[in-house]
C-alpha positions as CSV (number, residue, x, y, z in Angstrom):
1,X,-43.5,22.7,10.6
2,X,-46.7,22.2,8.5
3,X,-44.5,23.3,5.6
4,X,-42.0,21.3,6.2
5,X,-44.1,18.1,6.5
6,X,-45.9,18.8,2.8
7,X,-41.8,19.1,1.1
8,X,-41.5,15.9,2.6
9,X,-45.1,14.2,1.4
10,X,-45.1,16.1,-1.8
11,X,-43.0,13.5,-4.0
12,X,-45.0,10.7,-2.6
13,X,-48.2,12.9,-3.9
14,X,-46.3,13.1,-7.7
15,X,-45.5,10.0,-8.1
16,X,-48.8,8.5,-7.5
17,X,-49.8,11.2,-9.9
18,X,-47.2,10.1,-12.5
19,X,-49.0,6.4,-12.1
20,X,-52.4,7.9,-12.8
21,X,-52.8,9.1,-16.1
22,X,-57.0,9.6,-16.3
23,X,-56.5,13.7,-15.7
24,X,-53.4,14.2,-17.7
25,X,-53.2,17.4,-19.7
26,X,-52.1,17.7,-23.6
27,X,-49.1,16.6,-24.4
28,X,-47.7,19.3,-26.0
29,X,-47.7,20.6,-22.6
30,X,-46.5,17.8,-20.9
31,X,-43.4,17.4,-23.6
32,X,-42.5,21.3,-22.3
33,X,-42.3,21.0,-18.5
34,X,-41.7,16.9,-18.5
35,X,-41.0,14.5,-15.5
36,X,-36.9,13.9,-15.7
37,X,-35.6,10.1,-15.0
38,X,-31.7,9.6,-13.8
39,X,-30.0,6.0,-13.3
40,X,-26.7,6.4,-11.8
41,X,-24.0,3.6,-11.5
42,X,-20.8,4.2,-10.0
43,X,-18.3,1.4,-9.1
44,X,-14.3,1.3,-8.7
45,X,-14.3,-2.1,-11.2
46,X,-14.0,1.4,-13.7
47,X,-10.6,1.6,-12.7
48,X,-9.8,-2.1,-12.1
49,X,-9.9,-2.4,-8.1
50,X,-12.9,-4.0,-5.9
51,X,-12.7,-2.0,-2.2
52,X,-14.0,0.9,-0.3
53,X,-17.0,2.5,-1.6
54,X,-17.4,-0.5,-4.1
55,X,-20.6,0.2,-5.8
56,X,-23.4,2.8,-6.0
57,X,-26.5,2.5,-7.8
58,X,-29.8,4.9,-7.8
59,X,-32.7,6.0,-9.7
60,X,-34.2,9.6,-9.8
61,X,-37.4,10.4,-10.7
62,X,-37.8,14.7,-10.8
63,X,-41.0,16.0,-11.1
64,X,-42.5,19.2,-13.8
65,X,-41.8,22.5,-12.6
66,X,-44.9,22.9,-9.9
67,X,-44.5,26.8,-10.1
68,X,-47.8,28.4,-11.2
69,X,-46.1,30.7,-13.8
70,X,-44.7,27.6,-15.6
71,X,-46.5,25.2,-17.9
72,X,-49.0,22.6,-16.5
73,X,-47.0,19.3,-16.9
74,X,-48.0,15.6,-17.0
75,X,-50.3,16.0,-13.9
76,X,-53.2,16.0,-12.9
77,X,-55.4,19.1,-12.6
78,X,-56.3,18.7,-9.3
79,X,-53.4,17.5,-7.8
80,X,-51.9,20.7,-9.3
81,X,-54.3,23.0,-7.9
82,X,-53.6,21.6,-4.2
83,X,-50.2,22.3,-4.9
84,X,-50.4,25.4,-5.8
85,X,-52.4,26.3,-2.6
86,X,-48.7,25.4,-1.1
87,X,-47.6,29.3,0.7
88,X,-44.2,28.5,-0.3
89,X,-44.9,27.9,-3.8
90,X,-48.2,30.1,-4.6
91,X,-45.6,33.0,-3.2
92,X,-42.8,32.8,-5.4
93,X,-42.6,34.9,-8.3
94,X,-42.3,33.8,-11.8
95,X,-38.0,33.8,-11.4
96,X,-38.6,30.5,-9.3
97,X,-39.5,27.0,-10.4
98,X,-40.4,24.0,-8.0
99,X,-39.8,20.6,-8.1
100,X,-40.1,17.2,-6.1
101,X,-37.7,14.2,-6.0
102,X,-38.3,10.6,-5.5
103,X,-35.2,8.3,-5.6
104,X,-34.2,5.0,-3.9
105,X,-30.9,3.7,-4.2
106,X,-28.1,1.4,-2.6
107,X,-24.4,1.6,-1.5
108,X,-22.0,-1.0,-0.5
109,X,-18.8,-0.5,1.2
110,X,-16.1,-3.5,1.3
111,X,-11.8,-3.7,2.7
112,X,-9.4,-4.3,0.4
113,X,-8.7,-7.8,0.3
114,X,-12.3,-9.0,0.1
115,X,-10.7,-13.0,-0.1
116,X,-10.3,-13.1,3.7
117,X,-13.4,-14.5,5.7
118,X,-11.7,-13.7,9.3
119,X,-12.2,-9.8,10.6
120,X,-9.9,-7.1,9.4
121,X,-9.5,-5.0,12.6
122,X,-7.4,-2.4,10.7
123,X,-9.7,-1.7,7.3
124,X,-12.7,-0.6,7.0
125,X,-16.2,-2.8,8.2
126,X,-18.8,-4.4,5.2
127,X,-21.4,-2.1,5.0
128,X,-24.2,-1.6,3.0
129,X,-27.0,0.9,2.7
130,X,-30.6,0.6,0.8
131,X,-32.4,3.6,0.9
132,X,-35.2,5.8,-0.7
133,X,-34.8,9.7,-1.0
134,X,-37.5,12.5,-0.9
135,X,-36.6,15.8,-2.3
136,X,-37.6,19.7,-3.1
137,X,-35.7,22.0,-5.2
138,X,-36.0,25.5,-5.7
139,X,-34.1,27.1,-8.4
140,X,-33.8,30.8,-9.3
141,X,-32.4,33.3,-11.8
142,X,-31.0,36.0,-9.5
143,X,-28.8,37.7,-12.0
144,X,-28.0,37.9,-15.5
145,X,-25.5,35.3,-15.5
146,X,-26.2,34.3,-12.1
147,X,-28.5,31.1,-11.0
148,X,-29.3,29.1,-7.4
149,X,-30.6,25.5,-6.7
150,X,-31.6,25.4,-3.1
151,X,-32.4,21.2,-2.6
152,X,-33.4,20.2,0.6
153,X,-33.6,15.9,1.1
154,X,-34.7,13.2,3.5
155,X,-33.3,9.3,3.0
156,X,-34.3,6.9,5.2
157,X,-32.9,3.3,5.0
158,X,-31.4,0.6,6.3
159,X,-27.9,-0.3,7.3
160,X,-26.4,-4.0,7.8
161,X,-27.8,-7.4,6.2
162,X,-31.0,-5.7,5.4
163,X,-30.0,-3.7,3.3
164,X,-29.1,-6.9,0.8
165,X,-25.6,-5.0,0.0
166,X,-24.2,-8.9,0.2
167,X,-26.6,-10.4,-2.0
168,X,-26.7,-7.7,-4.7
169,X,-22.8,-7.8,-5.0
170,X,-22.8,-11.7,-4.4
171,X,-25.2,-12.3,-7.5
172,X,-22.9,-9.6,-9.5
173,X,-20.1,-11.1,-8.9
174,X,-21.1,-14.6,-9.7
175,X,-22.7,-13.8,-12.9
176,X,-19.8,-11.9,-14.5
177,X,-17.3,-14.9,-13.0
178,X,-15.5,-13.0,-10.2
179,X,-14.7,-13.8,-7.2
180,X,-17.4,-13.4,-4.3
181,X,-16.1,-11.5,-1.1
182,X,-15.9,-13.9,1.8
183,X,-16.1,-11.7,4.7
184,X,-19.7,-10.3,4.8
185,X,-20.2,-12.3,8.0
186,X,-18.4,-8.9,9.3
187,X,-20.7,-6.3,7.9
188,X,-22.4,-3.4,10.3
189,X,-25.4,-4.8,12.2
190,X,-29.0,-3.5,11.0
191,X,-29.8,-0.3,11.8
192,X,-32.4,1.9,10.2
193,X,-30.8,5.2,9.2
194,X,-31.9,8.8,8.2
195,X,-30.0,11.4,6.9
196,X,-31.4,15.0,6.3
197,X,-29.6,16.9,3.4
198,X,-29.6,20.6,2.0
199,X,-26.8,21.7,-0.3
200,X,-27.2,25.0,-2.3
201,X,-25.9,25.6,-6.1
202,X,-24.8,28.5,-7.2
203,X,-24.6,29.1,-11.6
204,X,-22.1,31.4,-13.1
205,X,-22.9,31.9,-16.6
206,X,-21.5,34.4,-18.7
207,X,-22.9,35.7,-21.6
208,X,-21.6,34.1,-24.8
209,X,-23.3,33.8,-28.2
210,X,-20.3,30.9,-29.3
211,X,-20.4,27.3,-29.7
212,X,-17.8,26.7,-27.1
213,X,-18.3,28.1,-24.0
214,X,-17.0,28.0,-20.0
215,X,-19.0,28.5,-16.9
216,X,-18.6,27.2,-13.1
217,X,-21.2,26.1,-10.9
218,X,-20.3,26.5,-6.7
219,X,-21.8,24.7,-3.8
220,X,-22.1,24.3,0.0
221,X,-24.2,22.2,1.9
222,X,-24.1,19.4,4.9
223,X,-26.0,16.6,6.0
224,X,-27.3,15.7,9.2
225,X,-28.1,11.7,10.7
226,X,-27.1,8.2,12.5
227,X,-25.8,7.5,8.8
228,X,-23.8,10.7,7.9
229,X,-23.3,14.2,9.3
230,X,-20.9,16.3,7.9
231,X,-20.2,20.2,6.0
232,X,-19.2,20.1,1.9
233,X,-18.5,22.6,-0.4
234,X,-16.9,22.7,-3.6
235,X,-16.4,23.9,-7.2
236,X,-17.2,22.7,-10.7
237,X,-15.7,24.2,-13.8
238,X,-17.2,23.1,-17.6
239,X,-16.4,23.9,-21.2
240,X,-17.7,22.7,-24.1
241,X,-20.3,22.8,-27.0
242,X,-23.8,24.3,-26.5
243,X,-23.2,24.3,-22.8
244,X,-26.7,24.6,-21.0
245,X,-27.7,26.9,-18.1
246,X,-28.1,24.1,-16.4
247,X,-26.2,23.0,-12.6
248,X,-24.5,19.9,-14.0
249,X,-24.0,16.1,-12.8
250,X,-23.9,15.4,-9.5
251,X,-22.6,11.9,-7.8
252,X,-24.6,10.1,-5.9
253,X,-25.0,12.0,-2.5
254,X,-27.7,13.7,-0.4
255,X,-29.4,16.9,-1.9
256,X,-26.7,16.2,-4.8
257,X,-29.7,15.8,-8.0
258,X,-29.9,18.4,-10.6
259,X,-31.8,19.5,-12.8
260,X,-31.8,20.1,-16.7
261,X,-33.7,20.8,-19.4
262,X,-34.1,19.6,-22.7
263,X,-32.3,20.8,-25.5
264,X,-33.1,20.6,-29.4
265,X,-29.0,21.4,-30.1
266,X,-26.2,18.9,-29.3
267,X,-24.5,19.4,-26.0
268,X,-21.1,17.8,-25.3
269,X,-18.8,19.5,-22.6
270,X,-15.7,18.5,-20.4
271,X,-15.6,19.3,-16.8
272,X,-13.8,19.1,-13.7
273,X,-15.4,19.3,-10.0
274,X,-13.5,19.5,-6.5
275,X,-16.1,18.2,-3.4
276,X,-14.3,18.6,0.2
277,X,-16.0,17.3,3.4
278,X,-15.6,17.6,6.9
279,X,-16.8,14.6,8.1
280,X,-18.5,14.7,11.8
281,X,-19.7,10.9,11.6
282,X,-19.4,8.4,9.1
283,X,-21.5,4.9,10.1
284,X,-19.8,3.0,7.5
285,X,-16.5,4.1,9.5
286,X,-17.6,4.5,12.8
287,X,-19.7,1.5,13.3
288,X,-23.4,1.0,14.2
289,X,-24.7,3.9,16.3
290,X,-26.6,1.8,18.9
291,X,-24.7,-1.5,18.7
292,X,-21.0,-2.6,19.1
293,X,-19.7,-3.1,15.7
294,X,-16.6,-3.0,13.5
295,X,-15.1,0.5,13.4
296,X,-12.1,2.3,12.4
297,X,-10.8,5.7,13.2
298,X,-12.1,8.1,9.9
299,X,-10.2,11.2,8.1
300,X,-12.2,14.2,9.7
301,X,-11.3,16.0,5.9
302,X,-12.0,14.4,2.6
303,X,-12.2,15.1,-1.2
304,X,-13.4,14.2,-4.1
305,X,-11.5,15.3,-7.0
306,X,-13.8,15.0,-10.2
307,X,-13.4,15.3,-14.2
308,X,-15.4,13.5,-16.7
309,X,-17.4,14.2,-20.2
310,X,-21.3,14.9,-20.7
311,X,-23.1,14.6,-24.3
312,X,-26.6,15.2,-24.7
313,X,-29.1,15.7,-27.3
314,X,-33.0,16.5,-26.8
315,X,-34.6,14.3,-24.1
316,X,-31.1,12.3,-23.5
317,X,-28.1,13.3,-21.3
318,X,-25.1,10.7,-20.6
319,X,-22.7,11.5,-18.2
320,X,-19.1,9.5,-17.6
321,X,-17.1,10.8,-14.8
322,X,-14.0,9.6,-13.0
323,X,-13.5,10.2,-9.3
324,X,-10.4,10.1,-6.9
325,X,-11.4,10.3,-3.4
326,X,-8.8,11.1,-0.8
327,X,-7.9,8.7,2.1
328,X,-11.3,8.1,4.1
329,X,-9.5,6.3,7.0
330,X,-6.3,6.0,9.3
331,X,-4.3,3.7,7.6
332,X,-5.9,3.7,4.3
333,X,-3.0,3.0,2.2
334,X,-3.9,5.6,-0.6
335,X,-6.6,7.0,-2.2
336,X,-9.5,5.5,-4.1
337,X,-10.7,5.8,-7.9
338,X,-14.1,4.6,-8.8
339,X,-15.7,5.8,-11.8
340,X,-19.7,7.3,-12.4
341,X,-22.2,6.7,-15.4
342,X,-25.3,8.4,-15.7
343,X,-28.2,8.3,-18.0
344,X,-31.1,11.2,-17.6
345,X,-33.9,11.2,-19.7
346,X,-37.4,12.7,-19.8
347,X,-40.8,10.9,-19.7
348,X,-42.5,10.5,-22.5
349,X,-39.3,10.1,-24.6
350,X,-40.7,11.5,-28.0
């Protein structure tokens, strides 16, 4: 238990660190095992609709690899050292590096025909969902050509007018001249939510000297909460230019972060990526946990099917992907296409 309590406290520990510069250590160190920023926006307005999952936005702050075999990053020496007292991480060998995740993020779910101010008993509730995310990774070369990313995550939030889901896409709306929903009266109730996350990546890299290469990158994982409990595994496939040993671009979803590395060659690959999910609960589905609410009967199996294009040079990675999701509920009249940008960079830039 005691080690599962510092994982949890450990990204609030780095990111006060990252805010107190007096102890940092040189920068040529800090430049090789940096802190690595992500801002993810994903919204179906990509492919010209405004329902479902409507909009996603997060940011991702990952820490230096905490390992003591690797470089001393941009922290402080003494907040290292208590780290490294950490049985977990003082343990590994040098084939393992550690890091810590801080995000917050939010999510907002709306029916089709958001012009309608009365209920819609037979499409899905208004939901939204602010959150923040705390996060450990563990990554590992095991073979050759063979990697894992072990990511184990906590969000806790809020569901229902709290979360602001109606004000964000309200203020969006109005600003680029579209038309504001009308039936946010309807949205899920508030409900503080949590929702515990591992997922585990597995790297298949085979050797290749080239410019173009291929390699695939497997995973499997589940979630467990009032806000989403459910089993996922799936498959991505990429091929391209400089490609880096790295465990790609993830969406936004629980324990779904990776991690990468700069890289002082161009990087520019294709890829396509299959997510399927047996889904146990769904809140933004099946209503408020505690509270009568709006609720439709949910698709117990869903996928995501994936392809998009990553280019990235040194401390800059931007991702574009485009997602069809299969039918979520009964009565869904077909599946949804929403589309994923991501920028990742590392602190400090130069």
């Amino acid at each position: 238990m005691n080690n599962w309590i510092k994982k949890i406290w450990l990204p609030f520990l780095l990111l006060v660190s990252l805010l107190n510069p007096a102890d940092l250590l040189a920068v040529e160190e800090q430049q090789s095992n940096p802190w690595a920023q992500s801002i993810f926006f994903e919204n179906d307005l990509f492919n010209g609709t405004d329902s479902n999952y409507t909009n996603g936005v997060k940011y991702s702050l990952i820490s230096p690899d905490l390992s003591p075999h690797a470089k001393q990053g941009r922290l402080p020496r003494k907040v290292l050292e208590w780290i490294h007292k950490v049985p977990f991480i003082r343990d590994s060998g040098p084939e393992y590096s550690h890091k810590a995740e801080f995000s917050f993020g939010q999510n907002m779910y709306t029916p089709a025909d958001i012009s309608r101010s009365d209920l819609i008993t037979d499409d899905r509730p208004y939901a939204g969902w602010s959150y923040v995310g705390f996060a450990y990774h563990r990554k590992a070369k095991v073979e050759e050509h063979l990697d894992f990313l072990d990511s184990v995550e906590i969000q806790m939030g809020i569901v229902g007018p709290q979360s602001y889901a109606d004000e964000t896409q309200t203020l969006v709306h109005e600003l680029r001249s579209i038309d504001t929903a009308k039936g946010w009266d309807h949205q899920l109730k508030n409900e503080p939510g949590l929702v515990v996350a591992f997922e585990r990546k597995w790297l298949f890299s085979p050797n290749s000297t080239s410019l173009l290469s291929a390699d695939a990158i497997g995973h499997a994982g589940g979630t467990l909460g009032n806000v989403a409990t459910y089993f996922n595994t799936g498959l991505e496939v990429r091929y391209g230019l400089n490609l880096p040993r790295s465990f790609g671009v993830s969406l936004i979803r629980p324990a779904g972060s990776t991690l990468f590395e700069p890289s002082k060659k161009p990087i520019l690959y294709l890829f396509g990526a299959v997510n399927g999910k047996y889904v146990v609960r769904d809140i933004f589905l099946d209503g408020n946990t505690f509270a009568d609410s709006h609720s439709i009967d949910k698709e117990d199996l869903v996928a995501d099917f994936a392809a998009g294009v990553t280019f990235g040079y040194r401390n800059l990675k931007l991702t574009y992907t485009n997602v069809t999701r299969t039918k979520q509920f009964v009565g869904q009249d077909d599946s949804h296409n929403f589309g994923s940008l991501t920028l990742s960079f590392f602190y400090p830039l130069w």
